[in-house]
C-alpha positions in Angstrom: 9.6 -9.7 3.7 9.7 -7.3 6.0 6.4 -5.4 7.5 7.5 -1.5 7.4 9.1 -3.0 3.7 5.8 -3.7 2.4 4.2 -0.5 3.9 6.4 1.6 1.6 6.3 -0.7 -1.3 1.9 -0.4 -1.0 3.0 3.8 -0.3 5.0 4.3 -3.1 2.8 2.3 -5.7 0.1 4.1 -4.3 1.7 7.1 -5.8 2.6 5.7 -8.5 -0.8 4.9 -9.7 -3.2 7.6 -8.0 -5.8 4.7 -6.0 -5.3 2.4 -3.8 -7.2 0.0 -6.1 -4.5 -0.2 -8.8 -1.8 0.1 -5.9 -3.5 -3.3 -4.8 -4.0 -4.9 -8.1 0.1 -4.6 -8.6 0.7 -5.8 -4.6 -1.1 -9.3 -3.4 -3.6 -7.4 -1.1 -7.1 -5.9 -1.2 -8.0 -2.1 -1.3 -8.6 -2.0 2.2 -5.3 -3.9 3.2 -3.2 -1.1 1.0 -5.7 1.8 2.9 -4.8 0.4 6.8 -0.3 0.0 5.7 -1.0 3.4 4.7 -2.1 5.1 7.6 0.0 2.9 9.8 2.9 4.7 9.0 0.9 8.2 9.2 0.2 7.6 13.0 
């Protein structure tokens, strides 16, 4: 799958749920992982 793909998936499930810990329990990464594709795209 593609990279910037899964950075908006992680973005918008972050939304969805409010923390980046429930955005990463519904995504196969850790908190941290969802935290860093976040502010990737932010730079």
């Amino acid at each position: 799958m593609d990279a910037n793909l899964l950075k908006y998936m992680a973005f918008v499930k972050t939304e969805k749920y409010g923390s980046f810990t429930k955005a990463a329990e519904m995504l196969p990464y850790f908190q941290s992982g969802i935290s860093r594709m976040i502010a990737n795209p932010e730079k």
